[in-house]
N, C-alpha and C positions, 0 to 999 in steps of 0.2 A: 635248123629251127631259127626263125626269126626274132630276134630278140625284144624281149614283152617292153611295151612301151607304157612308161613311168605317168603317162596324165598329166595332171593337175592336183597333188594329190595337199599342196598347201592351204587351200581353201579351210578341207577338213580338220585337217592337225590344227592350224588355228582357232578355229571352233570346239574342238577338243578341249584344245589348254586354256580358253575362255568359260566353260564351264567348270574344269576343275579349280579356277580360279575361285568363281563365284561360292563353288561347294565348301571351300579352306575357306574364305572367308565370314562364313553361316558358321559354318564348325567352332574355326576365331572366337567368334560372338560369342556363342552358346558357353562356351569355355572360359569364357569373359566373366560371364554371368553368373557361372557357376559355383566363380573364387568367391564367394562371400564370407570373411572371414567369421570369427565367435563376437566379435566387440562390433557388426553390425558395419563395417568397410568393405568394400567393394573395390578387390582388385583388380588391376586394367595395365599391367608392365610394371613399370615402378612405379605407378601412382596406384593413389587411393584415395578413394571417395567416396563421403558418407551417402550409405540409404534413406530413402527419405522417412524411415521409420525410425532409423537412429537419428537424424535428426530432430524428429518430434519427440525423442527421448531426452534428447538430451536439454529440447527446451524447457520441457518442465521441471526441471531439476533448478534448485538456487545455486548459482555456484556460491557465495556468501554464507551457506550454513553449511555448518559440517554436520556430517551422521549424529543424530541424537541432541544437535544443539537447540536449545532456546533461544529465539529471539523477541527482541523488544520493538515496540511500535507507541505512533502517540496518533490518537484521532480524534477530532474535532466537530464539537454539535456547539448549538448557536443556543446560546443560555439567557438570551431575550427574546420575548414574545415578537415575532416579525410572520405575516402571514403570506402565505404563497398559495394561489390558486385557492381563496376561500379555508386552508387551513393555518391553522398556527404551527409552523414549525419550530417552536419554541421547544429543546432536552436538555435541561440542567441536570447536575447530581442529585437533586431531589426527587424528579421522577426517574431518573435511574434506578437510586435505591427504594421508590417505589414497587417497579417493575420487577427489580433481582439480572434479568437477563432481557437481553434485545437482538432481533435482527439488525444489523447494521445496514439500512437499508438509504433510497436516494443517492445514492452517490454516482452524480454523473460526470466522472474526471477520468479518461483514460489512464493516467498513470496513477491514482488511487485504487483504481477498478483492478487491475493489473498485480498490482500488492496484495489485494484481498485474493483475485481467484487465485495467482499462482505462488504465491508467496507466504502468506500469513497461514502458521499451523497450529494442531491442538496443542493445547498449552501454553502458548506463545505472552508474556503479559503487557499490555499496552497503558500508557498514560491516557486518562479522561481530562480533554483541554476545555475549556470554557472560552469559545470564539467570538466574535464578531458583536461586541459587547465593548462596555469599557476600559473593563479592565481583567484581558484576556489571562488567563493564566490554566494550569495546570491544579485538578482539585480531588481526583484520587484515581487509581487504580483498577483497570478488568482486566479478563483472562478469555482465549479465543476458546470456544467450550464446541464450535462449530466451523469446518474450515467451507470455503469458498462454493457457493451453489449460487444460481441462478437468481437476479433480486426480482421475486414479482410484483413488486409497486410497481414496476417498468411499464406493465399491462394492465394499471391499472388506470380506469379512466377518472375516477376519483383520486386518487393519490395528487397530492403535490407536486411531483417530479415524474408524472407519468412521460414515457417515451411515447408517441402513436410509429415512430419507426421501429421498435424493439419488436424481436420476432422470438415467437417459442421456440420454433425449430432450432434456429440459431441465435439464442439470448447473447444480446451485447452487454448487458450492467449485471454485475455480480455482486455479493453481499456474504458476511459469515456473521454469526451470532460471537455476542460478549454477553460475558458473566460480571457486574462488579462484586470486587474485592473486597474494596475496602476505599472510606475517604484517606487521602493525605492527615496527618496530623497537624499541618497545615495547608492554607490554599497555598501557590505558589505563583507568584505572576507572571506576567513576561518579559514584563520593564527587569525585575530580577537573573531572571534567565540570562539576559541582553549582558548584564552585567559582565557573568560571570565568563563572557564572549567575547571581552573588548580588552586592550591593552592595560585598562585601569584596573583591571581584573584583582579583587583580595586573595584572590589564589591564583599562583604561576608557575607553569605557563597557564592561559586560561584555559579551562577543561572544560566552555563548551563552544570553542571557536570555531569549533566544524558542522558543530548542531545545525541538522537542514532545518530545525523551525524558526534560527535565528537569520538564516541564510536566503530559505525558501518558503519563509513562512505560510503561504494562501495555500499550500496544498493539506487537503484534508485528511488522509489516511498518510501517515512518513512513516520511516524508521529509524531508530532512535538505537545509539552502539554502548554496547555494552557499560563499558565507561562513564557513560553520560545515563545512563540511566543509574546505577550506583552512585554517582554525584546526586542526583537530583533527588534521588530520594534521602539520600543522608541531608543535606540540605531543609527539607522537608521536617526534619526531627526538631532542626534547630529553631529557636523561639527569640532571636536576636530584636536587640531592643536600642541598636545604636542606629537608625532612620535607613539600614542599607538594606531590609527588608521588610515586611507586612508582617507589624505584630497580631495574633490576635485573629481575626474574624475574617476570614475572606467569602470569595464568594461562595466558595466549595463547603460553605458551616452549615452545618443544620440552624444552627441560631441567626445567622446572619444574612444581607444579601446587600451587595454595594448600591446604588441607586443608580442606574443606568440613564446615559445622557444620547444614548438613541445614536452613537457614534461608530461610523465603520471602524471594523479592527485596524486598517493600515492609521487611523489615526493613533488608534488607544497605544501603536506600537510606537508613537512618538513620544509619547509619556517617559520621562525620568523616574528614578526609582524615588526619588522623595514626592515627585508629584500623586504616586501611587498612594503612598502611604498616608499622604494629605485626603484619600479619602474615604475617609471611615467613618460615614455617615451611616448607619446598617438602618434595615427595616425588614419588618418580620415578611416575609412569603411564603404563600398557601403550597402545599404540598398536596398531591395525588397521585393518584396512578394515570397513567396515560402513553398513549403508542406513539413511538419515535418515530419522526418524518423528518428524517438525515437530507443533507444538501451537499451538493460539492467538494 
């Protein structure tokens, strides 16, 4: 018998092992895939890496609060008549505690925008500042009574701060309602604040050196640490009468209101604390009700 003649038979077998290849490494994958642990990681050998669902979990979490905690905020309305687009957006504490509670709305600042939707929660209590005036200060107390939803002034063609780029489907400006509390037992100013941030400081070390509104003043929605709001309100109690604060009537009174000299805040922020108090010229102002039209 003649002996069976062997071909070419490497062609094949190459082609073989090239499909089994491709099959293990489909398998590989799928197997890959499959590892996804309980905390939302995706195993791949010794690595691991986030789903992109755990990562959208993870961004809306504060890492800065802990389970259950309260945090403090200070936000800023402009307590002189200045008109924008045909309205006054003039919100002092007077129409605040006309109103009881407000949209916080207008706020066109990415990183204000940002603290409101993702940040700021119910219960939360924020300082009411009096901005862009002369004599800027702090003049009482609200509470977030509504967190983060969609601001629709945005799409409003009337509003003051209407966006024409803002889209419903995918709303860019966000807003949460405040309740106020209560006025300060006194106003508090800035020039005061500044103080209490500087070297000369009557308390040491100074305990509001890190305060972003001493720091970073122009931003409208901040946040305010625990410490420094405890300062501030004890502060606030006090009715000191040796020229190193605002005795008396500030702007946040119901009786009182400073006479405004039509000055941006970066100036009023140049004021000394005795120049402050050099102005207690008060004059009565009409109170009503009326909707807040927030800015920046």
């Amino acid at each position: 018998m003649p002996p069976k003649k062997r071909g070419n038979a490497a062609p094949n077998d190459a082609k073989t092992d090239e499909t089994q290849q491709n099959t293990d490494q489909v398998a590989g994958s799928k197997k890959r895939r499959a590892r996804v642990d309980a905390d939302g990681t995706e195993s791949d050998g010794d690595h691991k890496q986030k789903s992109p669902k755990a990562n959208k979990k993870a961004k809306s979490e504060d890492p800065e609060r802990k389970p259950g905690e309260k945090m403090y905020w200070l936000m800023k309305a402009e307590c002189d008549t200045r008109v924008v687009n045909g309205k006054d957006v003039k919100f002092d504490i007077d129409d605040f505690e006309a109103m009881g509670a407000s949209p916080w709305d207008g706020v066109r600042n990415f990183v204000a925008r940002n603290i409101m939707r993702d940040r700021m929660k119910l219960g939360d209590l924020v300082f009411f500042y009096h901005s862009n005036c002369s004599v800027p200060g702090i003049a009482g107390v609200c509470e977030v009574v509504k967190e983060g939803y969609p601001d629709e002034s945005a799409f409003d063609k009337n509003h003051p701060y209407y966006d024409p780029k803002s889209d419903r489907k995918n709303p860019k400006w966000f807003r949460v309602d405040v309740k106020l509390l209560h006025r300060l037992p006194r106003f508090v100013p800035l020039a005061e604040l500044k103080l209490y941030a500087t070297p000369e400081s009557p308390v040491q070390p100074p305990p509001l050196a890190e305060m972003m509104l001493v720091n970073r003043g122009r931003l409208s929605v901040q946040p305010v640490r625990a410490t420094e709001w405890e300062f501030i309100t004890a502060l606030a109690e006090k009715d000191l009468t040796d020229g190193v604060v605002l005795k008396g009537k500030g702007k946040g009174s119901k009786k009182a209101k400073e006479e405004s000299s039509g000055k941006e805040e970066d100036e009023a922020d140049e004021q000394t604390v005795d120049e402050v108090v050099d102005k207690k010229k008060a004059v009565k102002r009409p109170r009503g009700s009326k909707e807040r039209t927030g800015g920046t």
